[in-house]
Legacy VTK file of the C-alpha trace (Angstrom):
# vtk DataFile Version 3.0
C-alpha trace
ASCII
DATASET POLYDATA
POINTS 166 float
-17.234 22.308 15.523
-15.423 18.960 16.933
-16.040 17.373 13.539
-14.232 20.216 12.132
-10.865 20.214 14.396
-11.014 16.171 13.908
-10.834 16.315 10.276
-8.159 19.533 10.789
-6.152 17.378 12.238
-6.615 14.118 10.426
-5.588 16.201 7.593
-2.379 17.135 8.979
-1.667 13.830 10.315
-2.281 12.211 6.696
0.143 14.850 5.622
3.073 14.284 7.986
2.607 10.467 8.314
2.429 9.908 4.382
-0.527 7.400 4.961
-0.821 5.052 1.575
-2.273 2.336 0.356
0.696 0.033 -0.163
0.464 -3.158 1.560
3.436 -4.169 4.227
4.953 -7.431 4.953
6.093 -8.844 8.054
9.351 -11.124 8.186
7.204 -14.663 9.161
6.228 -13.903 5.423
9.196 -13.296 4.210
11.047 -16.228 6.150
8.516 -18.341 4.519
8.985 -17.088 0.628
12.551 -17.516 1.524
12.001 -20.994 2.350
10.333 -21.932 -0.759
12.782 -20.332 -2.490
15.573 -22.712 -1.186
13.191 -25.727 -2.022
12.184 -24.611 -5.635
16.142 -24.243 -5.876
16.665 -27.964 -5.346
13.977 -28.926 -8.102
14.410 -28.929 -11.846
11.521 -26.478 -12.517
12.605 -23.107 -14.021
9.065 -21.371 -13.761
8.369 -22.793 -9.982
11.973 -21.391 -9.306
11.425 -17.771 -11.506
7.453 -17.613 -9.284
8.994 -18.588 -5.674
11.778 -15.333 -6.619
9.081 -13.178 -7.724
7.248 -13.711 -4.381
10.170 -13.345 -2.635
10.884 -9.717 -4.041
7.410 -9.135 -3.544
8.056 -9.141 0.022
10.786 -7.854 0.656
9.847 -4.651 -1.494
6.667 -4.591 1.085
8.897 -5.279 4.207
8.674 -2.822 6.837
12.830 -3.282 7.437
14.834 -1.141 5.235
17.704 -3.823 4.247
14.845 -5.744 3.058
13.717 -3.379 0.397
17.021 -3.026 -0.861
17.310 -6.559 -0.759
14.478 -6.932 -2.600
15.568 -3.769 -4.745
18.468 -5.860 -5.810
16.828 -8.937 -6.667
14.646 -7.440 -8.922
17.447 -5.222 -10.624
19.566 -8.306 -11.373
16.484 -10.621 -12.679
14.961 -7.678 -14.912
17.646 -8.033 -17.948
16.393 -12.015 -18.041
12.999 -11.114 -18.548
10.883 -12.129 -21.664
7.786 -11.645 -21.445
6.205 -7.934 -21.182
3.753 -9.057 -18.541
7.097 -10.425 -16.534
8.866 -7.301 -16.938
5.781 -5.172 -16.100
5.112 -6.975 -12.619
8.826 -6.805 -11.689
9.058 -2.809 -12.480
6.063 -2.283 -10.515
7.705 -3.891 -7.666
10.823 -1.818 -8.207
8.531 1.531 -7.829
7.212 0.139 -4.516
10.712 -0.341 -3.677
12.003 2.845 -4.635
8.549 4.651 -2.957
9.239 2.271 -0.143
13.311 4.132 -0.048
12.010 7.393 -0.500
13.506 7.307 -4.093
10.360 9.104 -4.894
11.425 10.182 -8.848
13.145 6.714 -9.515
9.867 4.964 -8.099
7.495 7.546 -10.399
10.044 7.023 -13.571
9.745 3.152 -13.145
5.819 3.412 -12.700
5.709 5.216 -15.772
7.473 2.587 -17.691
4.836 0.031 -16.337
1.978 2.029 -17.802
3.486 2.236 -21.075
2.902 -1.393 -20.956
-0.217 -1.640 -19.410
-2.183 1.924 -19.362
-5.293 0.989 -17.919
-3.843 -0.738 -14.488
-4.836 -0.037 -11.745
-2.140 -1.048 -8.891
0.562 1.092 -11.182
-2.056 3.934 -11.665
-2.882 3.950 -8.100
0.845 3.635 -6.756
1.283 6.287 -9.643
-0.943 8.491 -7.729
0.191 7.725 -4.432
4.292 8.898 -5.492
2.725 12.278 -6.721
0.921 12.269 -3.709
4.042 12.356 -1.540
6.471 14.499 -4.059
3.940 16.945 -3.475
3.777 16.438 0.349
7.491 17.006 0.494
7.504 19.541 -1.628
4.720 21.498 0.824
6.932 20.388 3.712
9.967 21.701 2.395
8.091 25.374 1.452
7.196 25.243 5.214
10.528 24.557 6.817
11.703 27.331 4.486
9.254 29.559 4.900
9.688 28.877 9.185
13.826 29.807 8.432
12.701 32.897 6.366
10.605 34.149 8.924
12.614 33.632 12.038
15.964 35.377 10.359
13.476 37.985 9.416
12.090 38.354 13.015
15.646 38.261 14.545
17.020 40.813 12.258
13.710 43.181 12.861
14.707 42.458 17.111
18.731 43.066 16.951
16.959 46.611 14.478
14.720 47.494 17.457
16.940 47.263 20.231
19.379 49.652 18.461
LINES 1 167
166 0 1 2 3 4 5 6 7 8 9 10 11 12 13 14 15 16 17 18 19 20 21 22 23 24 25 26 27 28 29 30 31 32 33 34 35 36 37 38 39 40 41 42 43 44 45 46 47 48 49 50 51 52 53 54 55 56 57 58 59 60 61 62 63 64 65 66 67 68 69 70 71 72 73 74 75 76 77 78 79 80 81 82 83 84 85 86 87 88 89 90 91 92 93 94 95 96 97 98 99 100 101 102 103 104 105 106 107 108 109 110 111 112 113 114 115 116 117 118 119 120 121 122 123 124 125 126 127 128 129 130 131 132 133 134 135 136 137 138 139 140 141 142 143 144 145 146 147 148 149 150 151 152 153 154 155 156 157 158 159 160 161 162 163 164 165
């Protein structure tokens, strides 16, 4: 019986706190990546430059501070018109869906997922973060029938009281 109230409310924990499987970066990591973005900047090497950016978006996309995301958001916006290469332009719209996930741009984030499977059908990070935005529309969406079936029932409830003390 304990087992079953533990996974009861495991279940409803998982649903409230939107547990996933994205990763999250912490700002030593980001300070760093930032750093060796300011180096590769004073070199002559295009790619070391275009890999040191693509790590920093990377974390700032997984950053646990909103202004980094958008940040991050940004940087990836601005660098995807310059890409060639499909494999390029796949990694940096995959970060853009964590970003958007990560912003609670839930339909941006699944739209830009999308595009990266078109690419690349069979993998697994954008199938899995594919899953994961579905996931939470449909947690929201549950959430939101909730609080709206909690306002439906209390008007109801106060209308049948104000009826009954007539």
């Amino acid at each position: 019986m304990e087992q079953m109230f533990d996974k009861f409310f495991d279940s409803v924990a998982n649903l409230f706190g939107g547990g996933d499987s994205i990763p999250w970066c912490d700002r030593d990591v980001i300070h760093g990546c930032e750093k060796e973005v300011a180096e590769a900047n004073k070199g002559d090497s295009d790619e070391l430059k275009s890999e040191s950016i693509m790590r920093l978006s990377w974390a700032l996309v997984h950053s646990k501070q909103p202004e980094d995301v958008q940040r991050g958001i940004a940087m990836l916006e601005a660098s995807l018109a310059n890409t060639g290469s499909p494999l390029h332009q796949r990694e940096k719209l995959y970060l853009l869906a964590v970003g958007y996930y990560r912003t609670a741009e839930y339909s941006n984030s699944r739209h830009l997922v999308e595009q990266c499977l078109e690419i690349a059908p069979d993998w697994r990070q954008a199938l899995t973060l594919k899953k994961t935005v579905e996931d939470r529309i449909a947690k929201d969406g549950l959430i939101g029938i909730g609080i709206t079936a909690s306002a439906v029932g209390l008007i109801a409830a106060g209308i049948v009281a104000a009826l009954v003390r007539r």
